[in-house]
N, C-alpha and C positions, 0 to 999 in steps of 0.2 A: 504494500500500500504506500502511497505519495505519501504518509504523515510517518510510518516509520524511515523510510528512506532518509527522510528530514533530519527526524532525530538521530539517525545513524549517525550524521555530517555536521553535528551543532557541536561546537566549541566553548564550555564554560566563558565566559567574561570573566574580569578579573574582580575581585573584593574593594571594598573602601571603604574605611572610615569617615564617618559621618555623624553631626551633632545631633544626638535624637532629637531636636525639633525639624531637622530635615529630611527625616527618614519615614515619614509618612508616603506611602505608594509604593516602598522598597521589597526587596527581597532577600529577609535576613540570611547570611552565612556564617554564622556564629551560632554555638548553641549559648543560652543564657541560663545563667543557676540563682537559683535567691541564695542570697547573701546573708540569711538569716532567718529566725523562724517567718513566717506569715500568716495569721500576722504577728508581731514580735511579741505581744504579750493578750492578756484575755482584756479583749476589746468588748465594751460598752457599746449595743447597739442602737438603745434606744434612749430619749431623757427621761428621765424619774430619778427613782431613790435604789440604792444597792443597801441590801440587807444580809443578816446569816440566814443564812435558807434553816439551821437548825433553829432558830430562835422562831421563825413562822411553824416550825412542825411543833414547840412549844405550848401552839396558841398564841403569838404575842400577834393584835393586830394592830398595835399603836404603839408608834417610834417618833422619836425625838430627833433631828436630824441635828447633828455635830458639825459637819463639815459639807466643804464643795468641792467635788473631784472636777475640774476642767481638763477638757483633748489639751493633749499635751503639756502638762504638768507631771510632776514625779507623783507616786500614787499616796492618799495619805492611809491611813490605818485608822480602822475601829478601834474604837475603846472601849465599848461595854455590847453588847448584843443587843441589847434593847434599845438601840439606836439607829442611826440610818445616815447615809452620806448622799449628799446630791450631788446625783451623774449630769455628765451631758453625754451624747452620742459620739463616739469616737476616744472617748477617751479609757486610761485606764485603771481597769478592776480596783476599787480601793483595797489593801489587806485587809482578810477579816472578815470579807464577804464572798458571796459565790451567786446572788442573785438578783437583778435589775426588774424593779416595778416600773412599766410603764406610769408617767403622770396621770395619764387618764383613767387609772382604775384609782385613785387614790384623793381625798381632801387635808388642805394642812390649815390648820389654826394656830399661829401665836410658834411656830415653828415644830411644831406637833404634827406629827403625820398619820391619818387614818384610813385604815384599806376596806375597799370597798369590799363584800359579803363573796361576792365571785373571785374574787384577786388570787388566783395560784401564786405558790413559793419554792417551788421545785428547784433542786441544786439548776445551776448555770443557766436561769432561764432569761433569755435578750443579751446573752453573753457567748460569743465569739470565741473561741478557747485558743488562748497562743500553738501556733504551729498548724491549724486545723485547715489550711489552705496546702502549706509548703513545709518542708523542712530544709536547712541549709545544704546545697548539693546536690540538689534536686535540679534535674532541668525543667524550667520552668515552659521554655520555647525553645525548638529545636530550629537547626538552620534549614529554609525552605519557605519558612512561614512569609508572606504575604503581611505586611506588617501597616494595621489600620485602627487606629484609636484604641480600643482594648489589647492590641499586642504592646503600642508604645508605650499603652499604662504600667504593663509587667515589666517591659527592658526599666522604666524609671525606677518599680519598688527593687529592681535588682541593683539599683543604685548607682546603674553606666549613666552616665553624661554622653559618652556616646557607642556607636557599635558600626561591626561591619554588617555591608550588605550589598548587593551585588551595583555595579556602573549598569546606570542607562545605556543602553546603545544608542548609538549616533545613526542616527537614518539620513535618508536621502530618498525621497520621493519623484522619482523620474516619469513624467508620460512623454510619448514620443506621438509623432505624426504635425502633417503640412495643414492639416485641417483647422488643427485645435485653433482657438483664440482666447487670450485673457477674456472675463467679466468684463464691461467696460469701457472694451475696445471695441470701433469700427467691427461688423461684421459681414461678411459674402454671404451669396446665398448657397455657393457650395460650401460652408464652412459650419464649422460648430464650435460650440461653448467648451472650456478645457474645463471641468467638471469632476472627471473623475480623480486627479489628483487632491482636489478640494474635499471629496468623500473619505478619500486615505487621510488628509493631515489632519481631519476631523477626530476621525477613529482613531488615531494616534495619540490626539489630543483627550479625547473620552478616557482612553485607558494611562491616562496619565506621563506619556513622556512628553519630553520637551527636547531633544536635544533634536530638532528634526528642522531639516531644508528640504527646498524642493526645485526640479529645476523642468523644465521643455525643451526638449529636445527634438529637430527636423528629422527629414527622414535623410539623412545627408552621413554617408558611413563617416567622413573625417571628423563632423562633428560630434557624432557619437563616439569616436575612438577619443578623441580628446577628450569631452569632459565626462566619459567613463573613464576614464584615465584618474582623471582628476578625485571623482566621486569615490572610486575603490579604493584612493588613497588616504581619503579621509574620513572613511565612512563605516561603519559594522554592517549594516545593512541595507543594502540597494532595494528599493520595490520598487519594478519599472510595468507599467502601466500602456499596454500596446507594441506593438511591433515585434509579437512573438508566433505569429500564425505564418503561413506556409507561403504568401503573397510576396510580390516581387519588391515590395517594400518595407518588407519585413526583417530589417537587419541587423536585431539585436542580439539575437542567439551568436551568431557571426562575428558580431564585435566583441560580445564578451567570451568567446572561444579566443579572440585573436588575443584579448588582452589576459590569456592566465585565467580563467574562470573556467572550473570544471562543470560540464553539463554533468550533473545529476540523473533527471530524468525532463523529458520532454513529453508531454500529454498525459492528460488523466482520463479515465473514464470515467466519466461526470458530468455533468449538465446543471447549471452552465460553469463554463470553465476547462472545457477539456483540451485547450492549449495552451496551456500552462508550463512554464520553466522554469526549475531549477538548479540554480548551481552554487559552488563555493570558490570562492575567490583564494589568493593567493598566502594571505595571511586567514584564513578560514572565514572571511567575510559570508554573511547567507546573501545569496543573488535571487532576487524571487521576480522571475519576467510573467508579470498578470496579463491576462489578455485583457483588449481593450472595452470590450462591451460592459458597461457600466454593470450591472448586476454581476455579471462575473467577476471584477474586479473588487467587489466590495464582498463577495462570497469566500474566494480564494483567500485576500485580506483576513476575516475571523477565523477559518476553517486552516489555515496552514500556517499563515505568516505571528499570527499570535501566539501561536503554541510553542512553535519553533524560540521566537522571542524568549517567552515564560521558560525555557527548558534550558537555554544556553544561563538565563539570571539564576537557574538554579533554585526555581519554585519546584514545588510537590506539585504532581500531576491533577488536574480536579477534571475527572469524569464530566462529562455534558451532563445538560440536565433533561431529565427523561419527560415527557410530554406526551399527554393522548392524544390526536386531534381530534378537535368538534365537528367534522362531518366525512364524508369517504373524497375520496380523491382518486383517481384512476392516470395511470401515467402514458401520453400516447404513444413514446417508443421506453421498451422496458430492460432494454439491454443494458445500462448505465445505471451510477447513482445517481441519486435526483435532489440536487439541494432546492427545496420548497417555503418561499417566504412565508411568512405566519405572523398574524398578531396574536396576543396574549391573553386570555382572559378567564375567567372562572365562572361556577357555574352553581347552581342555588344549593348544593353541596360544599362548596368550597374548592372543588377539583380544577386544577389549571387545566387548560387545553388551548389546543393550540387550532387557531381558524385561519386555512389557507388563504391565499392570498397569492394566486400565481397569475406573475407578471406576464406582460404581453411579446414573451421573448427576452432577450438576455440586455437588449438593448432597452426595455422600459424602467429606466429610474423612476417613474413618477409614482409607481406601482410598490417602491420600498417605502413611501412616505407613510404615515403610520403602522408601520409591520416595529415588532420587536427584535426579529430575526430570522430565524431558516430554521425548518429541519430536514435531517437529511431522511432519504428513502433511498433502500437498496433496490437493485432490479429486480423486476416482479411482474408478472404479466396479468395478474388478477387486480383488483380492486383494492384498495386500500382503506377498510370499514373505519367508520368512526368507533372511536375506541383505541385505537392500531396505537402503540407504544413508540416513540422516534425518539433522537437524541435532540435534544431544542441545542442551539446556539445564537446567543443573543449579539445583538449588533455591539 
């Protein structure tokens, strides 16, 4: 298959350190250990009053409150059991006690506290018990992880200021052809809007990187050898967008053979998208020649060039996500796989499913504007019943 081929020929990226407030979108390569219990001691989870749990199995339902524990103070200590300390949330356990009365089961007079008839006193109850998340040397996040608001909370309590985690790649978004024109610009009547590069830096942009250029290219072999020249020397990864079909102007496969790029594979069986090419450059650059038809181009993009991405930065593999469709679909030729745009929606169960949405050939863009994504179908010559199980991949 074109996705294992891929992964065959992908090259880790290199590691870097970075300030964890810059490492949101990253891709940890470090494992992370806490640094200590977590949490370090028996945390107070609610406000009220901390008591002896043995002094409530006494009978005692009226306490005097002594003291006030505040988050992050040293702890104080009980002095007599018929007393009470006031907690706040977050803070820790006073010695002496083992159980936190929420305020609202309780009234205080003149600093007298009385519990209301319901009020449980159970050892450690609204307490947090030191250790009970982590112990020190524990990996807390292993390296792979995808690192998004709750991972960077765990690298903080492990106390890194910062961590590695894999370099963005440097892209370079190339569409090629005499056609295209900037937005803009003057336009012919045999000409077209250059568009689909504007779909890839989009999606480039959605999934978070940023080190991305883009350039157009004629259908001119000098000019292509040149600033592919130029591109594979500065770049991780080329996604070039047309000029990879069998036509006499089709001269990219050609140029990047000439310049050191090894053809991988050339064609998939698949729809759309089945002139597709890949290759690896000289320094293990990934070379991904999209074909031009806008839906192909934006198909290929999630379904190969992503993953390949995700795998060289050294993420954990995440399985697609499995999807029923909401009604049958029949495919007219069934020899191929068949990427099928779909929007998203649920149904008075709650069940996702996915409602076709096939475009009018490989050339209608207009036809992705509110779809979520694709899913794929294998060849199949029967019917494809509503119900039918598919891998979704979202735009």
């Amino acid at each position: 298959m074109a996705q294992e081929a891929i992964a065959a020929r992908v090259i880790a990226l290199p590691a870097e350190s970075r300030a964890l407030q810059h490492c949101v979108g990253r891709i940890l390569r470090q494992d992370v250990y806490a640094e200590r219990d977590n949490p370090p001691f028996d945390r107070v989870c609610m406000d009220g009053i901390a008591i002896s749990s043995a002094a409530f199995d006494q009978g005692l339902r009226r306490f005097t409150i002594e003291a006030v524990q505040a988050a992050g103070a040293p702890p104080v200590t009980l002095s007599r059991q018929e007393n009470a300390v006031e907690v706040m949330t977050g803070a820790m356990l006073p010695w002496g006690t083992d159980c936190v009365i929420p305020l609202e089961e309780y009234a205080v007079t003149d600093n007298v506290v009385l519990l209301q008839e319901r009020t449980l006193g159970e050892r450690y109850r609204n307490v947090q018990r030191r250790g009970s998340d982590s112990a020190p040397g524990v990996a807390l996040l292993k390296a792979g992880v995808l690192l998004g608001a709750p991972e960077i909370a765990v690298v903080a309590s492990a106390g890194l200021a910062s961590v590695f985690v894999s370099r963005q790649p440097s892209f370079m978004v190339v569409s090629t052809g005499d056609e295209l024109i900037e937005p803009g610009a003057p336009i012919a009547e045999h000409q077209v809007r250059r568009s689909n590069a504007y779909a890839v830096l989009a999606a480039l942009a959605a999934h978070g990187f940023d080190a991305v250029a883009n350039d157009h290219l004629l259908d001119d072999e000098t000019m292509l050898l040149e600033r592919l020249t130029r591109h594979l020397a500065e770049r991780d990864v080329l996604i070039l967008s047309g000029g990879v079909s069998k036509g006499k102007f089709d001269l990219v496969p050609k140029a990047l053979k000439s310049l050191g790029v090894q053809e991988v594979f050339y064609q998939v069986a698949q729809r759309p998208g089945m002139p597709m090419w890949f290759g690896i450059g000289p320094r293990g650059q990934l070379v991904f020649g999209l074909p031009g038809n806008p839906v192909s181009t934006l198909v290929c993009l999630i379904r190969y060039v992503f993953p390949a991405v995700a795998l060289a930065m050294g993420a954990h593999p995440v399985a697609p996500e499995p999807i029923a469709l909401a009604s049958a679909f029949r495919l007219s030729r069934a020899s191929m796989t068949y990427f099928l745009p779909v929007s998203v929606r649920h149904d008075a169960s709650a069940h996702w499913l996915a409602e076709p949405r096939q475009p009018n050939g490989s050339g209608d863009f207009l036809a992705l504007t509110g779809t979520d994504g694709f899913v794929e179908l294998p060849p199949r010559s029967d019917e494809f019943p509503a119900g039918f199980i598919a891998a979704l991949y979202r735009w």
